[in-house]
KOLVEX-879831 format. One record per residue (C-alpha): residue number from 1; residue in three letters; y, z, x. Coordinates in Angstrom, 2 decimals, always signed. Layout:
N
<pos:NUM code:ALA north:Y up:Z east:X>
...
END
This chain:
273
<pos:1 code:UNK north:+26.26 up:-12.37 east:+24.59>
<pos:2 code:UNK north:+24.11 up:-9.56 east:+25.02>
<pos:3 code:UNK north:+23.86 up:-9.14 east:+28.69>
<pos:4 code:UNK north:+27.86 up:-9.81 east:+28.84>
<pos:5 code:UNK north:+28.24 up:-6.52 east:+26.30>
<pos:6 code:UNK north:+26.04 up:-4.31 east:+27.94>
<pos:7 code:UNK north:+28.64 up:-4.84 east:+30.87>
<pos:8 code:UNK north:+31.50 up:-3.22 east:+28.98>
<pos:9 code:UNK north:+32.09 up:+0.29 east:+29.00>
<pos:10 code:UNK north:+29.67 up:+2.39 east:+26.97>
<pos:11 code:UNK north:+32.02 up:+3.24 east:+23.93>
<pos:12 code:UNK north:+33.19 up:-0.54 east:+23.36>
<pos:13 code:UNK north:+29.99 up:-2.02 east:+23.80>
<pos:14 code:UNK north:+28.60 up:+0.00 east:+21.32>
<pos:15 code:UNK north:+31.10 up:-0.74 east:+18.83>
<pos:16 code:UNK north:+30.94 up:-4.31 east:+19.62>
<pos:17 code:UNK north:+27.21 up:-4.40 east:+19.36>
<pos:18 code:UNK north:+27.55 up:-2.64 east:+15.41>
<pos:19 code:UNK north:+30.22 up:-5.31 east:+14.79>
<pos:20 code:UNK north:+27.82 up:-8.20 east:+15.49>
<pos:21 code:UNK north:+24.96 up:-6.34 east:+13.61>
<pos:22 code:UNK north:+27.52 up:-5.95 east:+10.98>
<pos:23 code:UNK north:+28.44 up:-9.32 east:+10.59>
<pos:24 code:UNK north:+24.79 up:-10.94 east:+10.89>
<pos:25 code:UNK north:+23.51 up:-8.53 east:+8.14>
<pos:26 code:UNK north:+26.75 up:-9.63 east:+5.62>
<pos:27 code:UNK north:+25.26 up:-10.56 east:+2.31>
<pos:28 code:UNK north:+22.01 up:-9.31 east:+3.42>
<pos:29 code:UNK north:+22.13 up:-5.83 east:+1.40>
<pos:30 code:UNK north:+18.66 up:-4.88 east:+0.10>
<pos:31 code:UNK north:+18.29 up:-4.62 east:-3.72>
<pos:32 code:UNK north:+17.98 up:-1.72 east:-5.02>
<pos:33 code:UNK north:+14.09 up:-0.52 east:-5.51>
<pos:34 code:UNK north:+14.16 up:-0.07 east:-9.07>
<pos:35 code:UNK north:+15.30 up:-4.48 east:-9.73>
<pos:36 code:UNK north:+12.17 up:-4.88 east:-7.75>
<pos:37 code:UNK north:+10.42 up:-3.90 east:-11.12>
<pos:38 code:UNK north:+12.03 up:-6.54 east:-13.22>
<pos:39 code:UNK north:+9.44 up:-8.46 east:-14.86>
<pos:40 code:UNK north:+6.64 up:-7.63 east:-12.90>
<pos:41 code:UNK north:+2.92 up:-6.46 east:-14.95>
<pos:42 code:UNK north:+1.56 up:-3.93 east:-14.11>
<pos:43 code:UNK north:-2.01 up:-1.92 east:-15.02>
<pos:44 code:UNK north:-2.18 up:+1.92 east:-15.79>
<pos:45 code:UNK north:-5.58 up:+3.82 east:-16.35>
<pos:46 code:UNK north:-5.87 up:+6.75 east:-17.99>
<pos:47 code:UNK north:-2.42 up:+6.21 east:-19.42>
<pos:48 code:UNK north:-2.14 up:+7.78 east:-23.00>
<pos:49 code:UNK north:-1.54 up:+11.47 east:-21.47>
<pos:50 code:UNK north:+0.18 up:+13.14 east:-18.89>
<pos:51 code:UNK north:+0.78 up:+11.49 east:-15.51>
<pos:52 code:UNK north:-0.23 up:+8.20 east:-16.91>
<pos:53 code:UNK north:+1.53 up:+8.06 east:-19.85>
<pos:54 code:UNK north:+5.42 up:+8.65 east:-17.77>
<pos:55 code:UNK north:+4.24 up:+6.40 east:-15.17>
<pos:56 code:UNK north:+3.53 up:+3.82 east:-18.16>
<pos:57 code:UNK north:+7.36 up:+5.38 east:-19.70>
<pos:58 code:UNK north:+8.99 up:+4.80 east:-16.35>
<pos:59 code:UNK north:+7.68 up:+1.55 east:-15.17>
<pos:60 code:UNK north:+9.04 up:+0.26 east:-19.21>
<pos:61 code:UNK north:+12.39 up:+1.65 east:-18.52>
<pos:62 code:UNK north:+13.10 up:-0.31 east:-15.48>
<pos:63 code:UNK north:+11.78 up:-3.47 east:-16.84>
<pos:64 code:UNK north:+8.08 up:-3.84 east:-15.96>
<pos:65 code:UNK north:+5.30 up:-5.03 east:-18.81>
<pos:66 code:UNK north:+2.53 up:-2.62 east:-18.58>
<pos:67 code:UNK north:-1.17 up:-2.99 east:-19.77>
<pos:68 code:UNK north:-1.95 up:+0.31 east:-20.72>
<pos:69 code:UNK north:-5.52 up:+1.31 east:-20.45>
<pos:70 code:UNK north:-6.78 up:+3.82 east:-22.94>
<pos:71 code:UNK north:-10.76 up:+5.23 east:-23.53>
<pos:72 code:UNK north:-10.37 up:+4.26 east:-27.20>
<pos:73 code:UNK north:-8.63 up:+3.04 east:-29.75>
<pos:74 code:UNK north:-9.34 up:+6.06 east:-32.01>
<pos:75 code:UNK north:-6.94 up:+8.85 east:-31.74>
<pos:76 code:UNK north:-4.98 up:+6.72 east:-29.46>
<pos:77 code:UNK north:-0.86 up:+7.02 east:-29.16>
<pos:78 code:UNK north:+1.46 up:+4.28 east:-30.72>
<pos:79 code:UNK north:+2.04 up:+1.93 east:-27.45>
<pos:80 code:UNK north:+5.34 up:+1.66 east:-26.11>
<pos:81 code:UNK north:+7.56 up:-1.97 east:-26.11>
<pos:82 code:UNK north:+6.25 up:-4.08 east:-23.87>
<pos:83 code:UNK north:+2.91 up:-2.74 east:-23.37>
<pos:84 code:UNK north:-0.30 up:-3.70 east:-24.56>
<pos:85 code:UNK north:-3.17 up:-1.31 east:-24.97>
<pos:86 code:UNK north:-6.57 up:-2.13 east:-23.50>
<pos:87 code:UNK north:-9.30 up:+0.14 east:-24.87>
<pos:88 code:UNK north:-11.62 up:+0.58 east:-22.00>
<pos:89 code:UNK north:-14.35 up:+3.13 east:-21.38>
<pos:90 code:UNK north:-13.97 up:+2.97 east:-17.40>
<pos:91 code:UNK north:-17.52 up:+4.18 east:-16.83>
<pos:92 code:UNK north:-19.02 up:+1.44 east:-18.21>
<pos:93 code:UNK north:-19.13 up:-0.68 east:-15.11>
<pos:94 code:UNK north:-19.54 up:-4.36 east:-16.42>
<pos:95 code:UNK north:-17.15 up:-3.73 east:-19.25>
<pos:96 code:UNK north:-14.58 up:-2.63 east:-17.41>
<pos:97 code:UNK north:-14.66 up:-5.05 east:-15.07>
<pos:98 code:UNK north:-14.72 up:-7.80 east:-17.67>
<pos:99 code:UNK north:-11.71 up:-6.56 east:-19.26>
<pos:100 code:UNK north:-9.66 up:-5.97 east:-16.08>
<pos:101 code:UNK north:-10.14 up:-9.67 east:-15.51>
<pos:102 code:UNK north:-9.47 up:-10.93 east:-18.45>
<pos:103 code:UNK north:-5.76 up:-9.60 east:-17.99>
<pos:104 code:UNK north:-5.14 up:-12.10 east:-15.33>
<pos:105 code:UNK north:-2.39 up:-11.23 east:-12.64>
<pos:106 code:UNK north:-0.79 up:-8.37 east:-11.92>
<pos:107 code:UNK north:+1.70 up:-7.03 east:-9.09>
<pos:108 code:UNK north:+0.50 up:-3.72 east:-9.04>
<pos:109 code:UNK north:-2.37 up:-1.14 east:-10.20>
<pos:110 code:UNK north:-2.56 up:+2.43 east:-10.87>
<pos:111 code:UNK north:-5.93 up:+3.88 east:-10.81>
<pos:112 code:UNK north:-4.66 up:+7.16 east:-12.80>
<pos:113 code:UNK north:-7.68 up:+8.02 east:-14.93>
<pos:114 code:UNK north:-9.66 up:+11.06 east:-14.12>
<pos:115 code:UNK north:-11.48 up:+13.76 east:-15.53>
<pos:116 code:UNK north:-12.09 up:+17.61 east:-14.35>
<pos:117 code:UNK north:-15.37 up:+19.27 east:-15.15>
<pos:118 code:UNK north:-14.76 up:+22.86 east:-13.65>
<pos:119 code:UNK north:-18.15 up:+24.19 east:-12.39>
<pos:120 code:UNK north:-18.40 up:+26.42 east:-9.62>
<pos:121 code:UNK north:-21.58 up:+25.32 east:-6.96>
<pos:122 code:UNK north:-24.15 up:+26.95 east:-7.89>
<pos:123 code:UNK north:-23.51 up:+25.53 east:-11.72>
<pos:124 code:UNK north:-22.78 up:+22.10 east:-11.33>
<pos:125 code:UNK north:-24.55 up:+20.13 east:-13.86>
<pos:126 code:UNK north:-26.26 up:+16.35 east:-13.21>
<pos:127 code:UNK north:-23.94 up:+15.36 east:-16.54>
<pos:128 code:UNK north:-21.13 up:+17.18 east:-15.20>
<pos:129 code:UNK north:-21.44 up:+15.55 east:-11.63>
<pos:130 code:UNK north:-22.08 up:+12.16 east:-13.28>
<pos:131 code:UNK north:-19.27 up:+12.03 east:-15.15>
<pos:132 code:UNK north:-16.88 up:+12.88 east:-12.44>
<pos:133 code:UNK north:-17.47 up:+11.22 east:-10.31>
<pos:134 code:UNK north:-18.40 up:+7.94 east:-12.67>
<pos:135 code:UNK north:-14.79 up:+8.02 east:-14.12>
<pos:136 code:UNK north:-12.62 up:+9.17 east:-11.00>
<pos:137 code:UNK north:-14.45 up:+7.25 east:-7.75>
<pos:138 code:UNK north:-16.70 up:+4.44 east:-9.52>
<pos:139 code:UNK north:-14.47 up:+2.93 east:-12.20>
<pos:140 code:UNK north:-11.70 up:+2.99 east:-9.47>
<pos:141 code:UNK north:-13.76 up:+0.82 east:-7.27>
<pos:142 code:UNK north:-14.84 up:-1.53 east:-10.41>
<pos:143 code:UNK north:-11.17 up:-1.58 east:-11.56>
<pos:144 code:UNK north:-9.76 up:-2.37 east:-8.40>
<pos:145 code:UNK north:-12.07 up:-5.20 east:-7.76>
<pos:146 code:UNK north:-11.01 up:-7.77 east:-10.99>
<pos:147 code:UNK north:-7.24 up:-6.62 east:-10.23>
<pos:148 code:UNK north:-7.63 up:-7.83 east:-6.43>
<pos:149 code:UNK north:-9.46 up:-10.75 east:-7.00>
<pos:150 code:UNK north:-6.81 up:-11.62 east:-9.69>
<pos:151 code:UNK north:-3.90 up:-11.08 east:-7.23>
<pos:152 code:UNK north:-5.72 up:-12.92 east:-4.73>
<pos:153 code:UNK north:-6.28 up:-15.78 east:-6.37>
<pos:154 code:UNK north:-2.78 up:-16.07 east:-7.76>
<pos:155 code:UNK north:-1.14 up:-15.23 east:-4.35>
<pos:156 code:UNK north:+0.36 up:-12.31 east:-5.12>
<pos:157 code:UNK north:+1.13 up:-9.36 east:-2.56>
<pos:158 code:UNK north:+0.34 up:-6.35 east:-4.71>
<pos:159 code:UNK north:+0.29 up:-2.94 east:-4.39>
<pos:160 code:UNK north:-2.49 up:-0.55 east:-5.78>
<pos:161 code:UNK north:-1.95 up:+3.23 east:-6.47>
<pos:162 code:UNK north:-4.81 up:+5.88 east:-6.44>
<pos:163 code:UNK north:-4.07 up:+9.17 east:-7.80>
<pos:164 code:UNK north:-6.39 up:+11.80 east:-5.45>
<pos:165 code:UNK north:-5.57 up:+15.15 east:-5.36>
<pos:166 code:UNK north:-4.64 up:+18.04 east:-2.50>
<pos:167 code:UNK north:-7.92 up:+19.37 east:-3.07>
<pos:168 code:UNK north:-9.50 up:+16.18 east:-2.13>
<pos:169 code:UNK north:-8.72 up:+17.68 east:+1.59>
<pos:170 code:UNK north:-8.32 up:+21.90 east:+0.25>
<pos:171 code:UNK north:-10.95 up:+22.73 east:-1.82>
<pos:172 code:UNK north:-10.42 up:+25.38 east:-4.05>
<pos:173 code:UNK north:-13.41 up:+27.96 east:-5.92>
<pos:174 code:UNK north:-15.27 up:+26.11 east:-9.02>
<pos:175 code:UNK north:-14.14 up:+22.22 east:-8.18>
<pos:176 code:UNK north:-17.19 up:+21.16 east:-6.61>
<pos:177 code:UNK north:-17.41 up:+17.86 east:-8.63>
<pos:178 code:UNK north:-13.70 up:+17.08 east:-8.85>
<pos:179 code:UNK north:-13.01 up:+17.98 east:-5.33>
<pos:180 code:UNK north:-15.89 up:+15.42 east:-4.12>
<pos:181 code:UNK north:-14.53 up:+12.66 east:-6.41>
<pos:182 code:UNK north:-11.11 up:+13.01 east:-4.79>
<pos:183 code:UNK north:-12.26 up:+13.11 east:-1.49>
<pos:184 code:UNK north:-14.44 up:+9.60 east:-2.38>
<pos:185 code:UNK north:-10.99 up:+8.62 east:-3.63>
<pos:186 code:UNK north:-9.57 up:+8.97 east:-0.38>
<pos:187 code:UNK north:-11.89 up:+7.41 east:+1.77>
<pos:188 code:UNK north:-12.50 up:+4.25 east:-0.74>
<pos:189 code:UNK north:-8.49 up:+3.85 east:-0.54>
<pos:190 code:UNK north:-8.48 up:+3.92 east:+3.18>
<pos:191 code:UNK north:-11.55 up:+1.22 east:+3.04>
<pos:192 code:UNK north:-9.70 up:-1.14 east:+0.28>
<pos:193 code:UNK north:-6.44 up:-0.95 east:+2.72>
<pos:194 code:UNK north:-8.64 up:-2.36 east:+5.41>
<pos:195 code:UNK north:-9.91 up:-5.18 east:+3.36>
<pos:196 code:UNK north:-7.33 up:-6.14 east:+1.19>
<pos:197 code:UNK north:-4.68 up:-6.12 east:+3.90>
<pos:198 code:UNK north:-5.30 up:-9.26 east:+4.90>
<pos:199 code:UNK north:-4.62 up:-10.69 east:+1.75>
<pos:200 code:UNK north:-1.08 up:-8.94 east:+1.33>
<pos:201 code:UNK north:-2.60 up:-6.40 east:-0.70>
<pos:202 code:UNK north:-1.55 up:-2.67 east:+0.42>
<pos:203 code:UNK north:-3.80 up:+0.28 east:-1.25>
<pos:204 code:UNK north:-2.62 up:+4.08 east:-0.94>
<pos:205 code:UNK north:-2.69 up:+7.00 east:-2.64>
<pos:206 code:UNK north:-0.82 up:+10.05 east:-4.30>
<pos:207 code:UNK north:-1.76 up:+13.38 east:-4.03>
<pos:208 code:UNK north:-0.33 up:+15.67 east:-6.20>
<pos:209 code:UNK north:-0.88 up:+19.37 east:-6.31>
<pos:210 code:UNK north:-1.54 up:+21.49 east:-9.88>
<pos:211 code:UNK north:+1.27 up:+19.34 east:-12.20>
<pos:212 code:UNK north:+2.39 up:+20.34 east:-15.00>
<pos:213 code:UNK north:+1.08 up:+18.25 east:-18.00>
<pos:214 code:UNK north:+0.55 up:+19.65 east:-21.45>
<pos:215 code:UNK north:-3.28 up:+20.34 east:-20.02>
<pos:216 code:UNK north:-2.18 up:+21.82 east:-17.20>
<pos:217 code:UNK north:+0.00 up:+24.23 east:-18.47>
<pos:218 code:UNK north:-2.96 up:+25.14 east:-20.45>
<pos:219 code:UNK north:-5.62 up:+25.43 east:-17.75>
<pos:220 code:UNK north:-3.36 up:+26.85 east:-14.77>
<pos:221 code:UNK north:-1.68 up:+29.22 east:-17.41>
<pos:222 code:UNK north:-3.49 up:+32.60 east:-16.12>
<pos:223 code:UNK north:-1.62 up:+34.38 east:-13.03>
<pos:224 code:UNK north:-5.01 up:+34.78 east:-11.29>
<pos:225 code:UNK north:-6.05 up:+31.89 east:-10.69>
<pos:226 code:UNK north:-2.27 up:+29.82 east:-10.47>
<pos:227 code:UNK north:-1.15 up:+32.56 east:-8.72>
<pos:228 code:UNK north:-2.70 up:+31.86 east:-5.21>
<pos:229 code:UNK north:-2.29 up:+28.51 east:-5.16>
<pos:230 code:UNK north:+1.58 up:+29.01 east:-6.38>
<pos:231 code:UNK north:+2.36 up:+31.62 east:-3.25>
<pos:232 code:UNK north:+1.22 up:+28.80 east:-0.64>
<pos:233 code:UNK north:+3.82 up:+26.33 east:-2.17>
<pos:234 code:UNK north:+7.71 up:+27.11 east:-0.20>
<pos:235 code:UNK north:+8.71 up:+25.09 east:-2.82>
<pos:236 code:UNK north:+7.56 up:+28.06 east:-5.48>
<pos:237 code:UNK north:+6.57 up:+25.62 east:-8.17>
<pos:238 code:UNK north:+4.33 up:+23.27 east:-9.24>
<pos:239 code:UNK north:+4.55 up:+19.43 east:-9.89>
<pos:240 code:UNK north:+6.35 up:+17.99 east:-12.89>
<pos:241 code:UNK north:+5.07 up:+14.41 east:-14.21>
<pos:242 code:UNK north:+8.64 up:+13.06 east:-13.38>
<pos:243 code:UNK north:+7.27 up:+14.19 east:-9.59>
<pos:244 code:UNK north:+4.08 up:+12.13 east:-9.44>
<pos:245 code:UNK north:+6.06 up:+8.84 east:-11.71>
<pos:246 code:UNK north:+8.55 up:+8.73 east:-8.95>
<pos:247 code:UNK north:+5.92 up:+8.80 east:-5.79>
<pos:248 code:UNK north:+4.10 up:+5.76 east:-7.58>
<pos:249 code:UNK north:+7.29 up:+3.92 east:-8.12>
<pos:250 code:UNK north:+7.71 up:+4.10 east:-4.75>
<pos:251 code:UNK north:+4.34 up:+2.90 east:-3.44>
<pos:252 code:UNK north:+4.12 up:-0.13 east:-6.01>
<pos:253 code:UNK north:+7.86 up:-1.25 east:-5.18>
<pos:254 code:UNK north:+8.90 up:-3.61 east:-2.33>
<pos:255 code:UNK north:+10.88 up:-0.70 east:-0.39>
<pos:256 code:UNK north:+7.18 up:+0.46 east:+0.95>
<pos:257 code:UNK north:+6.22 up:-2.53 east:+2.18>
<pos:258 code:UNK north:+4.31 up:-1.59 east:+5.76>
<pos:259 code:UNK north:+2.88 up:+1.63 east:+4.32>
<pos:260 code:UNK north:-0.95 up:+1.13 east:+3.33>
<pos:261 code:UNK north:-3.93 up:+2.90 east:+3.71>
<pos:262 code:UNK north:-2.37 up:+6.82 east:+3.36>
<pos:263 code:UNK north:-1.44 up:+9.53 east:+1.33>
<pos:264 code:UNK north:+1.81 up:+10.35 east:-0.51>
<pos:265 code:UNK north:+1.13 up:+14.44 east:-0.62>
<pos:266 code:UNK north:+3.53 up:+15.59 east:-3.41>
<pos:267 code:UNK north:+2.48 up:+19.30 east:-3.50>
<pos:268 code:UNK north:+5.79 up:+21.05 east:-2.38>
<pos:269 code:UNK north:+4.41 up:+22.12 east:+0.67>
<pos:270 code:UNK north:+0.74 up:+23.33 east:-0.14>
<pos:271 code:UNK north:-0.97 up:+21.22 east:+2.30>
<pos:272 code:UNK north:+1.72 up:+22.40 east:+5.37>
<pos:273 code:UNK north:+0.93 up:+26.03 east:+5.76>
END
């Protein structure tokens, strides 16, 4: 059929190639991304604030059950329908493994809890270094190791999200902790790819720029120090949690499939100039 079509003139063989295309594909339309989510679980970290608590909203609203994973249960938001909270301190490394377990199966992970201890080098502190780098590189690694084994055992091909950061590749004055923990970030999601591919299991990560969350506002509020970082954006703005939710949608659903083992920069443009 082929070889008989490519001895047509150009314009008809072309059209008569689509046709065939056209007609094999029939009934073969893709779903859309978001029924992908349609009772699927799901874990997020770090998911009471911020980026973690609209990726928790958004993965709700288009059907998913989400174990939300929160430090503790003091102080802690009213959870959402169809969640359940998990009170976890992530830097406790047999804990936290324990209870990541327990959950059982899951399709997909986000590793979304972090913390920032701003100290510039000459003032980094052994706590302050500790900390970061306990809660934003080690209880990633612990995490991610019940969730895998989980969706190994049960089969499943799931997808795990690490939030890292553009400074994880720019570093920027009086980040020397948090810009190490992000790059560790990067490097352990490139390594997990490489391992857990095999099983069906794709690891990548989103990098966001400065976003927007009621924190941020806060702590990038002064025209000094967002200011530089602002005039390297094209875009002219900085990231809105709606931003980073729909750049995670994307790498846990089924429409990203052969991507594993990179980056999603969402940053406007920082990271091109």
């Amino acid at each position: 059929m082929l070889r008989s079509i490519c001895k047509l003139p150009h314009k008809i063989a072309g059209q008569m190639a689509v046709d065939i295309l056209s007609r094999s594909m029939s009934g073969q339309a893709p779903q859309k991304m978001e029924d992908y989510f349609k009772g699927k679980k799901f874990i997020v970290t770090g998911s009471c604030a911020g980026m973690g608590e609209k990726i928790t909203e958004r993965l709700v609203d288009l059907g998913s059950f989400v174990y939300a994973v929160v430090e503790k249960e003091e102080g802690a938001a009213k959870p959402l329908p169809n969640t359940k909270q998990i009170f976890c301190d992530v830097s406790n490394w047999e804990d936290t493994y324990k209870k990541m377990y327990d959950i059982g199966p899951v399709h997909g992970l986000v590793n979304n809890a972090g913390v920032a201890v701003i100290e510039s080098f000459f003032d980094v502190t052994e706590h302050g270094w500790d900390k970061t780098l306990n809660i934003n590189a080690r209880a990633l690694v612990r995490i991610s190791q019940a969730v895998a084994k989980n969706m190994i055992d049960a089969g499943i091909k799931g997808s795990i999200v690490n939030i890292s950061s553009t400074i994880s590749t720019r570093a920027i004055p009086d980040h020397t902790t948090y810009c190490a923990s992000k790059g560790a970030v990067n490097q352990i999601t490139r390594t997990m790819a490489i391992e857990l591919g095999k099983y069906g299991i794709r690891t990548n990560n989103v990098n966001p720029t400065v976003v927007l969350t009621r924190m941020g506002k806060i702590a990038w509020s002064d025209p000094e120090k967002s200011g530089p970082i602002m005039r390297r954006s094209p875009l002219g703005r900085f990231a809105e949690t709606d931003d980073i939710a729909n750049a995670v949608i994307f790498m846990l659903s089924d429409y990203s499939t052969m991507v594993n083992g990179t980056a999603l920069v969402v940053d406007g443009g920082f990271l091109a100039g």
